[in-house]
C-alpha positions as CSV (number, residue, x, y, z in Angstrom):
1,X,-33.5,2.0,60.4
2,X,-35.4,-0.5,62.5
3,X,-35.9,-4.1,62.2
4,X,-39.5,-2.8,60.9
5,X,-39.0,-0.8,58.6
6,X,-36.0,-3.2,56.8
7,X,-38.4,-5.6,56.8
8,X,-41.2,-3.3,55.3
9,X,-38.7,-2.0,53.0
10,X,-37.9,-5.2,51.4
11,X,-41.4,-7.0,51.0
12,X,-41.9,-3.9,49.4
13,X,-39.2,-5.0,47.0
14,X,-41.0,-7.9,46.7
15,X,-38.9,-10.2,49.1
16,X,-41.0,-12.8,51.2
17,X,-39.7,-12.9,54.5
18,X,-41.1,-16.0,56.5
19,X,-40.0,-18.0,59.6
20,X,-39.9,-22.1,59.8
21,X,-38.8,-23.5,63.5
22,X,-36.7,-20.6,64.4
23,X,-35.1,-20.4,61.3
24,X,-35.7,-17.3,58.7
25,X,-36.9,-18.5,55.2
26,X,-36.1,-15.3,52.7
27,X,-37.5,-15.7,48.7
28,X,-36.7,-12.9,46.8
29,X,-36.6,-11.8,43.4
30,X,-33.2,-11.9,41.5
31,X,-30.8,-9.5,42.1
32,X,-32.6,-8.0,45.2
33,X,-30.6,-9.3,47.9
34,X,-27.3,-7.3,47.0
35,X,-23.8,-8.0,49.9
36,X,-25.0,-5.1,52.0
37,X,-28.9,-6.4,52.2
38,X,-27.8,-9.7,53.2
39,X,-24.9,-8.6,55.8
40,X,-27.9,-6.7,57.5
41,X,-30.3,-10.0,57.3
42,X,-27.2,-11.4,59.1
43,X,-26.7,-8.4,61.7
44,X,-30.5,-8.9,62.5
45,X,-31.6,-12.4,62.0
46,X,-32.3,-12.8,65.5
47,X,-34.7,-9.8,65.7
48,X,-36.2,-10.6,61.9
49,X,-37.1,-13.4,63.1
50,X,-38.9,-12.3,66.4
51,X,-40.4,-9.5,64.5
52,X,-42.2,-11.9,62.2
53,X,-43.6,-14.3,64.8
54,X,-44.9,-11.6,67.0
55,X,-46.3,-10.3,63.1
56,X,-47.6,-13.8,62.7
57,X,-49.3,-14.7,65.8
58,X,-53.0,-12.9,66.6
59,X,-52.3,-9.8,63.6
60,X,-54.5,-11.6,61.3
61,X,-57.0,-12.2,63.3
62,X,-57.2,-8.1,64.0
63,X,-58.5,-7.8,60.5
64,X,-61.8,-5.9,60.2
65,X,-64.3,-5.9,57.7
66,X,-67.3,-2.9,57.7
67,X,-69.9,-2.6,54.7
68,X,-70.2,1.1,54.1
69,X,-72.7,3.1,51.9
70,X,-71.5,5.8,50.4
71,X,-73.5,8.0,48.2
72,X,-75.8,5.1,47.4
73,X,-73.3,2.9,46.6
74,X,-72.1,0.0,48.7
75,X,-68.6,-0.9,49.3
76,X,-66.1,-3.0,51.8
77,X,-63.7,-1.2,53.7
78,X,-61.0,-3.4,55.4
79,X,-59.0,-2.6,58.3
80,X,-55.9,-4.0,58.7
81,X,-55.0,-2.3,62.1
82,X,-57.0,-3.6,65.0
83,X,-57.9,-0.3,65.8
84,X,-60.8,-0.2,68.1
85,X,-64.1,0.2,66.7
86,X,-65.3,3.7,67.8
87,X,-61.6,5.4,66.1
88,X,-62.7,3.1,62.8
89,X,-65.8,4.9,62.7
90,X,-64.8,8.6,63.3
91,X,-62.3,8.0,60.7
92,X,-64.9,6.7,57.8
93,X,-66.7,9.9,59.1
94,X,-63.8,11.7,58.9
95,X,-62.9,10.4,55.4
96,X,-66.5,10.3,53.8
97,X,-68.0,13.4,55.7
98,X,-71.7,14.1,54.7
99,X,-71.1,10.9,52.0
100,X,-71.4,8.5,54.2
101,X,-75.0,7.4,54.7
102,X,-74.1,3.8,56.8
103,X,-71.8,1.9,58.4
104,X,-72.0,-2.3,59.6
Protein backbone atom coordinates (compact mmCIF):
# COMPACT_ATOMS: atom_id res chain seq x y z
CA UNK A 1 0.00 0.00 0.00
CA UNK A 2 1.42 3.42 -0.49
CA UNK A 3 2.28 6.18 1.85
CA UNK A 4 -1.14 7.70 0.29
CA UNK A 5 -3.31 5.51 0.64
CA UNK A 6 -2.14 4.66 4.56
CA UNK A 7 -2.54 7.94 5.17
CA UNK A 8 -6.09 8.19 3.32
CA UNK A 9 -6.96 5.03 5.00
CA UNK A 10 -6.49 6.34 8.45
CA UNK A 11 -8.00 9.97 8.40
CA UNK A 12 -10.70 7.95 7.11
CA UNK A 13 -10.64 6.21 10.54
CA UNK A 14 -10.68 9.43 11.81
CA UNK A 15 -6.92 9.91 12.66
CA UNK A 16 -5.48 13.50 12.18
CA UNK A 17 -2.26 13.28 10.73
CA UNK A 18 -0.36 16.75 10.84
CA UNK A 19 3.32 17.82 10.70
CA UNK A 20 5.05 20.57 13.31
CA UNK A 21 8.98 21.44 12.32
CA UNK A 22 9.66 18.04 10.81
CA UNK A 23 8.14 16.18 13.29
CA UNK A 24 4.74 14.10 12.69
CA UNK A 25 1.82 15.12 15.11
CA UNK A 26 -0.83 11.93 14.96
CA UNK A 27 -4.41 12.43 17.12
CA UNK A 28 -6.48 9.68 16.84
CA UNK A 29 -9.40 8.18 18.32
CA UNK A 30 -8.92 5.47 21.08
CA UNK A 31 -8.14 2.27 20.12
CA UNK A 32 -7.26 3.10 16.45
CA UNK A 33 -3.72 3.05 16.49
CA UNK A 34 -3.31 -0.78 17.13
CA UNK A 35 0.98 -2.38 17.29
CA UNK A 36 0.85 -2.99 13.54
CA UNK A 37 -0.60 0.72 12.63
CA UNK A 38 1.95 2.27 14.62
CA UNK A 39 5.08 -0.03 13.44
CA UNK A 40 4.01 1.20 9.88
CA UNK A 41 3.83 5.12 11.08
CA UNK A 42 7.43 4.14 12.26
CA UNK A 43 8.48 2.25 8.93
CA UNK A 44 7.22 5.49 7.02
CA UNK A 45 7.55 8.54 9.19
CA UNK A 46 9.96 9.99 6.97
CA UNK A 47 7.70 9.75 3.86
CA UNK A 48 4.36 10.62 6.07
CA UNK A 49 5.80 13.36 6.82
CA UNK A 50 6.95 14.57 3.22
CA UNK A 51 3.57 13.48 1.97
CA UNK A 52 1.78 15.93 4.21
CA UNK A 53 3.96 19.03 3.49
CA UNK A 54 3.88 18.58 -0.23
CA UNK A 55 -0.31 17.98 0.75
CA UNK A 56 0.02 21.16 2.77
CA UNK A 57 1.78 23.57 0.66
CA UNK A 58 -0.34 25.18 -2.61
CA UNK A 59 -3.36 22.11 -2.47
CA UNK A 60 -5.58 24.43 -0.74
CA UNK A 61 -5.27 27.06 -2.64
CA UNK A 62 -6.32 24.61 -5.89
CA UNK A 63 -9.78 24.63 -4.48
CA UNK A 64 -12.52 25.70 -6.90
CA UNK A 65 -15.78 27.05 -6.39
CA UNK A 66 -18.50 27.22 -9.60
CA UNK A 67 -22.25 28.34 -9.09
CA UNK A 68 -24.19 26.02 -11.18
CA UNK A 69 -28.02 26.13 -12.22
CA UNK A 70 -29.49 23.12 -12.53
CA UNK A 71 -33.10 22.70 -13.43
CA UNK A 72 -33.88 26.14 -12.03
CA UNK A 73 -32.25 25.62 -8.97
CA UNK A 74 -28.96 27.06 -7.88
CA UNK A 75 -26.24 25.24 -6.22
CA UNK A 76 -22.25 25.33 -5.35
CA UNK A 77 -20.22 22.73 -6.70
CA UNK A 78 -16.61 22.56 -5.18
CA UNK A 79 -13.64 21.15 -6.67
CA UNK A 80 -11.14 19.90 -4.67
CA UNK A 81 -8.74 18.79 -7.49
CA UNK A 82 -7.18 21.66 -9.37
CA UNK A 83 -8.36 20.24 -12.39
CA UNK A 84 -8.10 22.70 -15.12
CA UNK A 85 -11.16 24.60 -15.93
CA UNK A 86 -12.28 23.33 -19.37
CA UNK A 87 -12.17 19.25 -17.85
CA UNK A 88 -14.42 20.90 -14.81
CA UNK A 89 -16.84 21.94 -17.22
CA UNK A 90 -17.23 18.85 -19.51
CA UNK A 91 -17.60 17.00 -16.40
CA UNK A 92 -20.73 19.19 -14.88
CA UNK A 93 -21.91 18.60 -18.53
CA UNK A 94 -21.11 15.28 -18.34
CA UNK A 95 -22.79 14.83 -14.89
CA UNK A 96 -26.00 17.16 -15.40
CA UNK A 97 -26.49 16.59 -19.22
CA UNK A 98 -29.46 18.58 -20.69
CA UNK A 99 -29.99 19.81 -16.64
CA UNK A 100 -27.56 22.01 -16.58
CA UNK A 101 -28.74 25.44 -17.73
CA UNK A 102 -25.34 27.54 -16.27
CA UNK A 103 -22.15 27.42 -15.14
CA UNK A 104 -19.84 30.64 -13.18
Amino acid sequence: MSTRHFIDDLERAGVVLSTLDNRLLIDAPKGIITANIKDRLQAAKLEIIETLQLKKTPAKSKMKVYRVTVRGKSMTVLDPSGKPESEMLESLKGRFGDSLDSIS
